[in-house]
C-alpha positions, 0 to 999 in steps of 0.5 A: 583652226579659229574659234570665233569664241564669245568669251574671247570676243575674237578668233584665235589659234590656241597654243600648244607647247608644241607651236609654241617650240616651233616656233622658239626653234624658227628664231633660233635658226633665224639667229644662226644664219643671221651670226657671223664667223667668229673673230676671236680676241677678248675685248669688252663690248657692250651693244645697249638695245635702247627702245625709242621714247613716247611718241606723239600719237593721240589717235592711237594708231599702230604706226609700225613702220610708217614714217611721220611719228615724231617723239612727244615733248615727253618722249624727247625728255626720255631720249635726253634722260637716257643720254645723261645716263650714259654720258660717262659711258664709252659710246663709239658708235650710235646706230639707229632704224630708219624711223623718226622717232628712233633718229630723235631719240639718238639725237641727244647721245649722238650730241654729248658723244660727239660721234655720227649716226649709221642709219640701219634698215635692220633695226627697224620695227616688225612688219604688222598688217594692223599698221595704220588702224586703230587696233579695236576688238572690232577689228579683230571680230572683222572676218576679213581679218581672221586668216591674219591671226589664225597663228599667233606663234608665227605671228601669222599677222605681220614678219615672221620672228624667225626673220626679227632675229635673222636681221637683229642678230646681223645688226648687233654682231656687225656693230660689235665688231665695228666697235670692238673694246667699246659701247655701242647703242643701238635705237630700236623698236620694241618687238625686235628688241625682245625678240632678240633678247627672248632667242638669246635668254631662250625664252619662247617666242609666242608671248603677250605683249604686255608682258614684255619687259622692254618699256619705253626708252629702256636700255637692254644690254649685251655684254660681250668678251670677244665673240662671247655673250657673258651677259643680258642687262635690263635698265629703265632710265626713265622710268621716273617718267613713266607716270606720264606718258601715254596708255594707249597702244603704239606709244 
């Protein structure tokens, strides 16, 4: 049921713990069937998550998944910052979204590395009914819009998380197994980044974005033995040039 609430100066769905677990329980689920039959083995693999740099994009628009969103000269500064962080590291194999700005920010890794790119669609960025506008309250005051937002734990506005970690889950273990005893980086987008970390840490899906702790061509890192996850690491290797970059939405 929404509430075209004045104090909320938009219609919403109110969370209870119960959709909020539902929801957490879909991606769950999702992360199963995207798992693949264990191989065994106890080799060290670490998959690092890394979010592309700032984009160029001065009219503020939420570009999701449409192509033509270059790095700005800031975000290419990230993307060259990120790559001398890892220059000493064993990194076999670059994986990256479709998207411009994820190739542009592999770019600089793939040239100290020396190793070729695999481009994989299951990286790409959430599917979003906003893409291509400018997100506004009176955008979401459009009673057009509202059957869009009616279910915030889905998210009922864009692809489902269950699916977000379905095809992540895929994409991490297929490169993992590819690159066995090794590093392996994979330039991705911000929401299937901390959804995939979110389902792995067990944290609830439904969240607000701006608390999401996945900046700005920050490395999330997945440390495996053999199949196993041992860990989940969290680095920002250019938060130095954070000042700096864009406030606005789809940075």
């Amino acid at each position: 049921m929404t509430d075209a609430s004045p104090a909320d100066d938009a219609p919403h769905t109110i969370e209870t713990a119960d959709s909020a677990a539902i929801a957490t329980q879909k991606a769950a689920e999702g992360a199963a069937e995207g798992h693949r039959p264990e191989r065994g083995g106890h080799e060290r693999t670490v998959v690092h998550l890394l979010r592309h740099g700032e984009v160029d994009n001065p009219k503020g628009i939420l570009y999701g998944r449409l192509p033509g969103y270059h790095l700005s000269d800031l975000g290419r500064e990230m993307a060259q910052v990120v790559a001398d962080h890892l220059r000493e590291h064993d990194i076999t194999l670059v994986v990256h979204s479709p998207l411009e700005r994820t190739a542009e920010t592999a770019a600089p890794t793939l040239a100290i590395h020396g190793v070729e790119a695999i481009v994989d669609p299951r990286v790409i960025e959430a599917g979003n009914k906003f893409e291509g506008r400018r997100f506004s309250r009176r955008l979401l005051l459009d009673p057009r819009r509202w059957w869009w937002v009616r279910d915030p734990t889905e998210p009922s506005w864009g692809e489902s998380y269950k699916a977000i970690a379905r095809r992540m889950t895929e994409a991490i273990e297929d490169a993992r197994d590819h690159a066995r005893g090794h590093e392996v980086l994979i330039v991705s987008h911000q929401l299937p980044i901390w959804t995939i970390r979110s389902v792995l840490e067990g944290r609830r899906l439904w969240h607000d974005p701006r608390r999401r702790q996945c900046n700005l061509a920050s490395l999330t890192s997945l440390t495996y033995r053999g199949d196993e996850l041992e860990s989940v690491t969290y680095s920002e290797p250019a938060a130095h040039l954070y000042p700096q970059a864009s406030k606005v939405a789809g940075a």
